[in-house]
C-alpha positions as CSV (number, residue, x, y, z in Angstrom):
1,X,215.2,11.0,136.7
2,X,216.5,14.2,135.3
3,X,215.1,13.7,131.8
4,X,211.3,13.4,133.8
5,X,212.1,16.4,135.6
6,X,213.3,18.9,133.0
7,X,209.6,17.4,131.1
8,X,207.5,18.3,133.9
9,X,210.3,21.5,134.6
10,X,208.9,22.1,130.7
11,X,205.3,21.3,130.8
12,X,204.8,23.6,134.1
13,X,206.3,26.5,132.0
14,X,204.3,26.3,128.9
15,X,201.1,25.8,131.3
16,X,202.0,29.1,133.0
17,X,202.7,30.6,129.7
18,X,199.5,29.5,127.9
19,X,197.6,31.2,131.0
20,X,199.7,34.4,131.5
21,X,198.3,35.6,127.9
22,X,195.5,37.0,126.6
23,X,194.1,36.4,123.2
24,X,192.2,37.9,121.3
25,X,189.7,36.3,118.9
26,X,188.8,39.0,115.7
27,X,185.8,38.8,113.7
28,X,188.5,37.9,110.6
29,X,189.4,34.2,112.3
30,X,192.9,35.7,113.6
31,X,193.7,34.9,117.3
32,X,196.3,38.3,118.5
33,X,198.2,36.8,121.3
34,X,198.3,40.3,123.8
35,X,198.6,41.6,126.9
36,X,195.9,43.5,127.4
37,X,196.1,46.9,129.0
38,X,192.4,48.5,128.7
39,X,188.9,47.9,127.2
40,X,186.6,50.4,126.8
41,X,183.0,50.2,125.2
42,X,184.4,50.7,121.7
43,X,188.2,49.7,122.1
44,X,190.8,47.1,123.2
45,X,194.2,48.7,124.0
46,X,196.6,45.6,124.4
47,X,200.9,45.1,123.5
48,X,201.9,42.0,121.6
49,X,202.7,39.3,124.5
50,X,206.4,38.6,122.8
51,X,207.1,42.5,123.2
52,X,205.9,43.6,126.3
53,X,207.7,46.6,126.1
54,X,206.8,47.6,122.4
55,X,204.3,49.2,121.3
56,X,200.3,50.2,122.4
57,X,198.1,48.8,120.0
58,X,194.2,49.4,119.5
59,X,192.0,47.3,118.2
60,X,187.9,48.4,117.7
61,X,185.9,46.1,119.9
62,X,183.4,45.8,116.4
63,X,186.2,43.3,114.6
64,X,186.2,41.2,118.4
65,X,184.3,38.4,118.9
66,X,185.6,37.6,122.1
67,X,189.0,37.6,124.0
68,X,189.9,34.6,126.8
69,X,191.6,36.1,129.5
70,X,195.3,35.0,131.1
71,X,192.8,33.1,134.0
72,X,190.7,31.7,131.3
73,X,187.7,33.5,131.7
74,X,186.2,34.9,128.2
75,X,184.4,37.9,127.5
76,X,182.8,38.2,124.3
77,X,182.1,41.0,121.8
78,X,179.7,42.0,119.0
79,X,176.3,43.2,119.0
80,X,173.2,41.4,119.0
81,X,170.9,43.6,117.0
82,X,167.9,41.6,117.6
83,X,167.8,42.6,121.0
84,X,164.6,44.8,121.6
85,X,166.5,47.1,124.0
86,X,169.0,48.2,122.0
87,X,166.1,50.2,120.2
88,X,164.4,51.3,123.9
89,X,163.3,54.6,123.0
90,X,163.1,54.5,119.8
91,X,160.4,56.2,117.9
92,X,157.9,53.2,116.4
93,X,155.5,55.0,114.2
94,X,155.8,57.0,111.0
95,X,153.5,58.9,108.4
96,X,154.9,58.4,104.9
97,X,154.3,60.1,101.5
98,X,154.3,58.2,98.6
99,X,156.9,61.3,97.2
100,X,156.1,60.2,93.2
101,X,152.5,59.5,93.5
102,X,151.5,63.6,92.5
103,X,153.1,63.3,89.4
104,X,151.2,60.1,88.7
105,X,147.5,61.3,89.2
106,X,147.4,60.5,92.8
107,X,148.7,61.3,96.5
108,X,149.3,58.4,98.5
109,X,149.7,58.9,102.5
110,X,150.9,55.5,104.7
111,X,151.4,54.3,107.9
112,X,153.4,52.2,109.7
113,X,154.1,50.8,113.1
114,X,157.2,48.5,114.4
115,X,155.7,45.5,115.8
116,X,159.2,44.4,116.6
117,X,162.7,44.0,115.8
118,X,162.8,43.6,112.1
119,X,158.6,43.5,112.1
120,X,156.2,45.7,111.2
121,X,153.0,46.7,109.2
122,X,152.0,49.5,106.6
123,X,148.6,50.8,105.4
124,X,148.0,53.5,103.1
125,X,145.4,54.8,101.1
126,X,145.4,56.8,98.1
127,X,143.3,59.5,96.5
128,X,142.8,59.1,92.6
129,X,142.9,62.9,90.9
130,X,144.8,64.5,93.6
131,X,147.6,64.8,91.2
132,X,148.8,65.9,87.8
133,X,145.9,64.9,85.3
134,X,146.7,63.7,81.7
135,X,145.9,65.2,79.0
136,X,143.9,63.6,76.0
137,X,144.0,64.6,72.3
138,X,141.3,63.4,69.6
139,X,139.6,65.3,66.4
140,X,135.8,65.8,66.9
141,X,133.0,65.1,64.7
142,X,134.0,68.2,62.5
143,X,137.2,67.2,62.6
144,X,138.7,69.9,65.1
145,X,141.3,69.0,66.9
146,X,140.3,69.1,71.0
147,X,142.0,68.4,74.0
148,X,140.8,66.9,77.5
149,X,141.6,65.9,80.6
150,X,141.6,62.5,81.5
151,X,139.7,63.6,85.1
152,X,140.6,60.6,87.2
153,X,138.3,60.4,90.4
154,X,138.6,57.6,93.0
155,X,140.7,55.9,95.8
156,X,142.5,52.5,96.6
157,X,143.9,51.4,99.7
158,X,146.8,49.0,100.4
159,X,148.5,47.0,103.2
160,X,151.0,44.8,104.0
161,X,153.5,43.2,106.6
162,X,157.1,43.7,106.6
163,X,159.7,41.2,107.3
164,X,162.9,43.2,107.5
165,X,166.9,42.4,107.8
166,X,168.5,45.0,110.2
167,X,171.8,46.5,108.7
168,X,174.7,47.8,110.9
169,X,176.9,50.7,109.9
170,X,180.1,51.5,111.1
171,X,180.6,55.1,112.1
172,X,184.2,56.9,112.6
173,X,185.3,53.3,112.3
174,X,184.0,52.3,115.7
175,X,180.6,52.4,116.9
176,X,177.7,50.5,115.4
177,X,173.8,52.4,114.8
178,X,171.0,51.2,113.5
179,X,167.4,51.6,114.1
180,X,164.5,49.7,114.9
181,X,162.6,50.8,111.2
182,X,165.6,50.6,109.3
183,X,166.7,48.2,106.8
184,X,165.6,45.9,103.8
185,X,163.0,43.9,103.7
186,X,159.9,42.1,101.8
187,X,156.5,42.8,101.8
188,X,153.2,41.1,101.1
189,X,150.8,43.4,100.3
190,X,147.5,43.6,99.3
191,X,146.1,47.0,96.4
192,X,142.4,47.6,96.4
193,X,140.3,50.4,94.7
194,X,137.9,52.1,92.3
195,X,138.4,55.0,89.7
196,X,136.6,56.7,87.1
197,X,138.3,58.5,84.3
198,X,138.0,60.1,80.7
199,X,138.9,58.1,77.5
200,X,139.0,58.8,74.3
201,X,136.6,56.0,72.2
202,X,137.1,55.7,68.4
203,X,133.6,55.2,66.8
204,X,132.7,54.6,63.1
205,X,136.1,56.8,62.6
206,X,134.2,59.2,64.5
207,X,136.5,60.1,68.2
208,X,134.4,61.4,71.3
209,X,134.6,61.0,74.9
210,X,133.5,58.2,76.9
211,X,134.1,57.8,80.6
212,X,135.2,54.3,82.2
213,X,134.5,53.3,85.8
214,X,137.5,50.3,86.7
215,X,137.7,48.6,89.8
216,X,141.2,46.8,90.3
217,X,142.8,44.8,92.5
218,X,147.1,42.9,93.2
219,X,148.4,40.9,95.3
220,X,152.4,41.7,95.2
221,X,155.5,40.9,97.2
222,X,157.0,44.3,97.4
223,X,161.2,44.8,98.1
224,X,162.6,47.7,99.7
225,X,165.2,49.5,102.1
226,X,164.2,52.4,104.3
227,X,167.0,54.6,105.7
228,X,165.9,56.7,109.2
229,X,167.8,59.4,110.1
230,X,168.1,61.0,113.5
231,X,164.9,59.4,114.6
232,X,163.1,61.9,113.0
233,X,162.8,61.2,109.2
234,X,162.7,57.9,106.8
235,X,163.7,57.3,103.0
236,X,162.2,54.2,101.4
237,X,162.7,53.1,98.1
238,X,160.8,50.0,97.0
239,X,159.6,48.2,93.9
240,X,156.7,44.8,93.9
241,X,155.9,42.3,91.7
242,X,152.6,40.0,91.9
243,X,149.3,39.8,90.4
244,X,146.8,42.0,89.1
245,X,143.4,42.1,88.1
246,X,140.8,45.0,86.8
247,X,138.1,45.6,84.2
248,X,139.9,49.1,82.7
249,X,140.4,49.0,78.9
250,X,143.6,51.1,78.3
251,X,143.2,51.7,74.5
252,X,142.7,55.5,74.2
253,X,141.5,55.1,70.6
254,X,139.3,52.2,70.6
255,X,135.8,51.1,70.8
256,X,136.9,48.9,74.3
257,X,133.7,46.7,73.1
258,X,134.9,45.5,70.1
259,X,138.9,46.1,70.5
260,X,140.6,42.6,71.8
261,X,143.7,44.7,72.5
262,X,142.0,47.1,74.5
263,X,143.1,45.6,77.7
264,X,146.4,44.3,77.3
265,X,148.3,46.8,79.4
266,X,146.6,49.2,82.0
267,X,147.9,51.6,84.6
268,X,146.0,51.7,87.8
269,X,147.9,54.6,89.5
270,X,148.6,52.5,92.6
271,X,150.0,49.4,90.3
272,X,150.2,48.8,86.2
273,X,149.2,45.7,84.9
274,X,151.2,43.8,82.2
275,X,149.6,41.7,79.8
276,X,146.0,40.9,79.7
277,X,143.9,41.2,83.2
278,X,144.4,39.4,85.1
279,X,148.2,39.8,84.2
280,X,151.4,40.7,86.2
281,X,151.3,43.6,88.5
282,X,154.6,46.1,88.7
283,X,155.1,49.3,91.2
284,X,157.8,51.0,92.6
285,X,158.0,54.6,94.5
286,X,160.0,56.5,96.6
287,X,158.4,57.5,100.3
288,X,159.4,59.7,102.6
289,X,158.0,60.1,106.1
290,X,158.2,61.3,110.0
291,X,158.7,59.6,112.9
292,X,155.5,59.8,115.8
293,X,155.2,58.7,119.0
């Protein structure tokens, strides 16, 4: 009788043990056996249940997945950053500036609009010329040497969808921000557009000026991250890769008639074109932009 007794004497303790402690359940896979003092919205304060008179310890709440009370009721931890109101209030609009494009031949202005957590479209359009011009060298029919500019004049437009991955960072070591525009993501987009510019055409050894008029087109998956910052300002750096297609002969010093290298590399300000047309399709850029309501 007394061997039953002690047993249930035994299993009644280590019942009322297992209950009158908390534990803690980090992000790591370690359980902390506590007792817990305080939680707050960014910390657990708690003392190791085997020294309840030693130390306070603190614990972020961001490395908690969940902690099961001494009653056995469980509250969990962690954010769930796909959750539209974390972002309420959140600006959900921006104007960007392609911040390369001027140094290229061309200004490129954007915009884009949230369409949801991690979701959103972009359009832009770009004006051909407004930018730095390039300048073209070639001897005339006297043999002078002459310079001209290459006098780009035109426009393309551009859109695409983003589907983004929402970061999380860790500030002071406690509390996590992000933002509703932020993050990396991929892009389908679609380039469309129509320029005219100077080139220099080599004729019976004799150089002059001819003008070409090149309508081009790619369809690219473009990779990026944009950063906001106070939800006021954006960085995003992004390059693409797809498929282009265009008419332009890039061969400065060419009849582009008769020259079956003329085409084999072109740059459309908005995208360049490797290989033959139609060929792969590169870009990459650096935009920066404002938040709007």
């Amino acid at each position: 009788m007394k061997p039953l007794l002690v047993l249930l004497a035994a299993f009644f303790l280590d019942t009322s043990l297992c209950y009158s402690q908390d534990k803690i359940y980090r992000n790591n896979g370690k359980i902390v056996v506590a007792k817990i003092l305080e939680i707050s919205s960014d910390e657990i304060k708690y003392r190791d249940f085997h020294n309840p008179d030693g130390p306070v310890y603190i614990l972020e709440t961001d490395r908690i997945q969940k902690v099961v009370f001494e009653n056995g009721s469980t509250q969990k931890f962690g954010i769930d950053y796909k959750d539209p109101e974390r972002y309420a209030g959140q600006l959900k609009k921006a104007i960007k500036l392609n911040f390369l494009s001027p140094l290229y031949g061309y200004t490129e202005l954007g915009f884009e609009k949230s369409t949801g957590v991690g979701k959103g479209y972009e359009l832009s359009l770009g004006i051909i010329g407004l930018g730095k011009s390039e300048t073209l060298e070639y001897n005339d029919y006297n043999g002078q040497f002459q310079t001209v500019k290459s006098g780009q004049a035109g426009a393309f437009i551009s859109g695409g969808y983003k589907f983004g991955k929402l970061p999380d960072f860790l500030i002071f070591g406690k509390t996590r921000m992000t933002h509703l525009m932020q993050g990396t993501y991929a892009k389908p987009i679609l380039y469309l557009g129509y320029y005219k510019e100077n080139m220099i055409l080599d004729k019976n050894n004799v150089q002059e000026v001819g003008t070409q008029h090149v309508g081009f087109g790619a369809l690219q998956i473009e990779l990026g991250h944009q950063w906001v910052f106070s939800d006021k300002f954006l960085l995003d750096l992004y390059w693409g890769l797809g498929y282009g297609i265009d008419n332009k002969k890039d061969s400065y010093y060419s009849d582009s008639y008769n020259d079956p290298y003329a085409n084999e590399t072109a740059f459309n300000y908005a995208n360049a074109r490797l290989g033959k047309s139609p060929g792969l399709s590169f870009t990459f850029g650096i935009k920066c932009g404002i938040l709007v309501k």
